[in-house]
C-alpha positions as CSV (number, residue, x, y, z in Angstrom):
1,X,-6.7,31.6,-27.3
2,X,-7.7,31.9,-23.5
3,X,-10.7,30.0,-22.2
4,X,-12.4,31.3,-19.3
5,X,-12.7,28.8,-16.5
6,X,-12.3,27.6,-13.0
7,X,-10.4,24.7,-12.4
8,X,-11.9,22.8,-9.6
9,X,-10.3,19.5,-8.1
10,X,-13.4,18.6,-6.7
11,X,-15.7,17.9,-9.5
12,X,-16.6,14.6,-10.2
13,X,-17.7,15.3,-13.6
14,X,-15.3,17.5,-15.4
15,X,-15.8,17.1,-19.1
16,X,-18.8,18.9,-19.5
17,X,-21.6,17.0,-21.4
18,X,-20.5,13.4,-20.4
19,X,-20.1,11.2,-17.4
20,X,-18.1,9.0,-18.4
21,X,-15.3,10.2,-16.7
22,X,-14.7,11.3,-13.6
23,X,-12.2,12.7,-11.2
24,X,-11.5,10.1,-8.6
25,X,-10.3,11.9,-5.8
26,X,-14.1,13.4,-5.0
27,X,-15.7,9.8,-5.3
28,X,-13.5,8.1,-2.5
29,X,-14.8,6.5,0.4
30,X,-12.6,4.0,1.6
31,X,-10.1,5.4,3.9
32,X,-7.4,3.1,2.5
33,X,-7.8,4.2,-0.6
34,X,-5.7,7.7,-1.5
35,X,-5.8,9.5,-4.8
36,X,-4.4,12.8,-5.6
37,X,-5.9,15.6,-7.1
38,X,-6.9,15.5,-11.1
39,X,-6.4,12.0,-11.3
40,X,-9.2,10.9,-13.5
41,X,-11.1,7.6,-14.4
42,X,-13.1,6.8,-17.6
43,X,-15.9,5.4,-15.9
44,X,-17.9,6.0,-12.4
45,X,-17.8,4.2,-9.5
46,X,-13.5,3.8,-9.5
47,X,-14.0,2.0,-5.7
48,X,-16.3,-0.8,-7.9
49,X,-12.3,-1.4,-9.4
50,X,-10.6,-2.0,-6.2
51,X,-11.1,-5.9,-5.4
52,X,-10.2,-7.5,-2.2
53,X,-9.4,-4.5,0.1
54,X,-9.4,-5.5,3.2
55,X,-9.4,-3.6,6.1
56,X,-7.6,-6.3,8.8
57,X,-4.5,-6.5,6.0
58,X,-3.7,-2.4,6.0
59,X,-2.9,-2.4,2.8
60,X,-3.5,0.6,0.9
61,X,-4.2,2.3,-2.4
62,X,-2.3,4.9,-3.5
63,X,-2.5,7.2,-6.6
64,X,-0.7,10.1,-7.5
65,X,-1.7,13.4,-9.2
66,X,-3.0,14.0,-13.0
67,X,-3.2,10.0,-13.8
68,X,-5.5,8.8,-16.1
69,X,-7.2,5.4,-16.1
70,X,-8.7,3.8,-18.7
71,X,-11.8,2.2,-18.5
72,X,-11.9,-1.5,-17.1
73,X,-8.7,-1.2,-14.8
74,X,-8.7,-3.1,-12.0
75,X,-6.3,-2.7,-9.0
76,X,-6.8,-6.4,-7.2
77,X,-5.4,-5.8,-3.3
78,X,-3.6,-8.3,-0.8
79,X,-6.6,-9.6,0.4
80,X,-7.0,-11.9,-2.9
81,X,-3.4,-14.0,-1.6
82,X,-4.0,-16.9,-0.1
83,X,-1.8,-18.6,2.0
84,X,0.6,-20.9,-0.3
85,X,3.2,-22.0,2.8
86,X,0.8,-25.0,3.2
87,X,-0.6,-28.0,1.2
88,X,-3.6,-26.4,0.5
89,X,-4.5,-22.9,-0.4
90,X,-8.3,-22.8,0.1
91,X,-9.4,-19.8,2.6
92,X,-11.3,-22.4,5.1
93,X,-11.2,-19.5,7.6
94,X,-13.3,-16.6,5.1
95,X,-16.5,-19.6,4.8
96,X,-19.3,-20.7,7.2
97,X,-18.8,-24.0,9.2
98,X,-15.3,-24.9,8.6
99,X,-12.9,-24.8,11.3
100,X,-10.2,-23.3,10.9
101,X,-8.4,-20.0,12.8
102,X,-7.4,-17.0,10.8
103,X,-4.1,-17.3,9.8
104,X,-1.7,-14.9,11.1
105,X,-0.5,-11.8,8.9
106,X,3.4,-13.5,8.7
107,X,1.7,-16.4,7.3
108,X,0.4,-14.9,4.3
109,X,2.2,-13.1,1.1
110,X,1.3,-9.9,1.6
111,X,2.8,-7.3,-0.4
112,X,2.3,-3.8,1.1
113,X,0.6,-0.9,-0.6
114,X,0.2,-0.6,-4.4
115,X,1.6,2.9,-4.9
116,X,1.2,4.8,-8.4
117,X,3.0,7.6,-8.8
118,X,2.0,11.0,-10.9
119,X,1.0,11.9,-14.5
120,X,1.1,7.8,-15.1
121,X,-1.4,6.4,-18.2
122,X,-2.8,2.9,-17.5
123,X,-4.6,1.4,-20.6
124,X,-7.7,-0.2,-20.6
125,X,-8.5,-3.3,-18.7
126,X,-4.9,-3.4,-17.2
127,X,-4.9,-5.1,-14.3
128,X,-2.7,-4.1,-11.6
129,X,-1.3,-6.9,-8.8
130,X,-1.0,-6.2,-4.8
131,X,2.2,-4.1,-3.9
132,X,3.3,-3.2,-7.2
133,X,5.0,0.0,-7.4
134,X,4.5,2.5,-10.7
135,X,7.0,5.5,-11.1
136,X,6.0,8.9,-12.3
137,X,5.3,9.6,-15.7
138,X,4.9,5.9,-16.8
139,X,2.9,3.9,-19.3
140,X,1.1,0.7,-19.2
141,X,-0.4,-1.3,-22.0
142,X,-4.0,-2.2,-22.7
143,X,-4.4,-5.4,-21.1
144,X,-1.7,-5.8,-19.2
145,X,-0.9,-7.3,-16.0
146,X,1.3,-5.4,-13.7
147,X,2.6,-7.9,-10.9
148,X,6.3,-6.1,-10.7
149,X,7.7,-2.2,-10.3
150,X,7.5,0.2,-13.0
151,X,10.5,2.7,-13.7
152,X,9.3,6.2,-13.6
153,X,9.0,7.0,-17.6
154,X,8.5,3.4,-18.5
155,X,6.6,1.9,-20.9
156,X,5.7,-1.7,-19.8
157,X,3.2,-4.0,-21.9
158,X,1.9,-7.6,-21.9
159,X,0.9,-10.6,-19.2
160,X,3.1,-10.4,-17.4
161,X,4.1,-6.4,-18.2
162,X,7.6,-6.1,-19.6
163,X,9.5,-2.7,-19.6
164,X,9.6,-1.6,-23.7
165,X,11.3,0.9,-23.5
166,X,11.6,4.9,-21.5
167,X,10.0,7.3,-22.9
168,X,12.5,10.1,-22.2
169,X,16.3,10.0,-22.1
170,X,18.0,10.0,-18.6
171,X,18.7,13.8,-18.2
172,X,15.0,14.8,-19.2
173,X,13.6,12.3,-16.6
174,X,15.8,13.4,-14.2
175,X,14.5,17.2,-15.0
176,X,11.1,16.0,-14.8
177,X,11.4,14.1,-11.6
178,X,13.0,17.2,-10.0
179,X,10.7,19.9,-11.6
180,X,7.9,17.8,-9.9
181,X,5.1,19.8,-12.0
182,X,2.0,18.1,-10.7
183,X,3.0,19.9,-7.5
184,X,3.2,23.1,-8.5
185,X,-0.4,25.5,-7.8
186,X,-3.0,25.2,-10.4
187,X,-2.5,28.5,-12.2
188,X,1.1,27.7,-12.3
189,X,0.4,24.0,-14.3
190,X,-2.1,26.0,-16.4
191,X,0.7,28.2,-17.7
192,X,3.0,25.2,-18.2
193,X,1.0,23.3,-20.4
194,X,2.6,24.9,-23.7
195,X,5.8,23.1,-22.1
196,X,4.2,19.7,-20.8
197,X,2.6,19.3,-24.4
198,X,5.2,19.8,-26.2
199,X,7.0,17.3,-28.8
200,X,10.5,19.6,-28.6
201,X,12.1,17.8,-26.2
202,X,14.9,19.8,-26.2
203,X,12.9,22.3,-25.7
204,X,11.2,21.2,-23.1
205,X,14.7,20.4,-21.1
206,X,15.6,23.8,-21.8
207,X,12.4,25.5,-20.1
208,X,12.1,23.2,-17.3
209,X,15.9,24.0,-15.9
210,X,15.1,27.2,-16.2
211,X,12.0,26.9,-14.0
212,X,14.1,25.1,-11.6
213,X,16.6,28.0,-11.7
């Protein structure tokens, strides 16, 4: 059965009769924060999810294509470290009154960007930890706390997340990862998803090398 319809990256609201989810991309403000297309959260106000982003660290948020994140995920940035080379980690700088200089940037652990990668499933209320790196295609747990890099295809659950086990054997990831899919033009993924929802993965190797032939 074909539907009739326009796919359109750009609408915040895309399941029709709801708002409870949302496509991210169109809701972002903060320059430092960068979401691909389709990438879709089941709330509103995604930035509301991003704590302690601050611009003087440079740290930034970055999401691939075609994620999906649950409701009450939290991505908590580099500006909650504190500074833990000294005998005391209270922020005396951030308050009113006390004296104390900023520290400088080599004085303080910061972690770099926190990077997700594409078509990656984070369960609700996961919470993600400054710098961590997620590969394509992965999977994290309900409640989990992400504070280490995810292998692309991975399955990680807990406090702290623990790889489970990969989804796909070695050869299919390596298809995937070259197949890149969420790159290809819209029309294209449209007529793919018989293939990207399918169970056959033998199958599914089968049709993706030849797409890459």
């Amino acid at each position: 059965m074909t539907k009739n319809f326009e796919i359109n990256p750009d609408e915040i609201y895309p399941v029709s009769g709801t708002r409870s989810v949302t496509y991210v991309k169109p809701t972002v403000t903060r320059p430092n924060i960068i979401v691909g297309e389709f990438t879709y959260f089941s709330d509103e106000n995604f930035e509301s999810h991003v704590t302690h982003h601050y611009d003087f660290n440079g740290d930034r948020l970055i999401i691939g294509k075609f994620c999906q994140i649950a409701a009450g995920v939290n991505f908590i940035m580099n500006g909650a470290n504190h500074q833990m080379n000294a005998v005391s980690t209270f922020p005396f700088y951030i308050f009113n009154g006390w004296q104390q200089e900023t520290p400088p940037m080599s004085e303080m652990p910061l972690k770099g960007d926190t990077v997700v990668g594409n078509d990656v499933w984070i369960g609700q209320n996961a919470t993600i930890l400054p710098g961590v790196r997620i590969g394509d295609g992965a999977i994290i747990g309900a409640n989990s706390t992400v504070g280490s890099a995810v292998e692309p295809y991975t399955i990680v659950v807990g406090n702290p997340a623990k790889a489970i086990r990969k989804r796909f054997d070695d050869e299919l990831i390596e298809v995937l990862e070259e197949v890149k899919w969420w790159d290809l033009p819209a029309d294209e993924i449209n007529e793919l998803i018989p293939i990207l929802s399918c169970s056959d993965l033998e199958k599914v190797k089968r049709k993706l090398r030849e797409l890459i032939k």
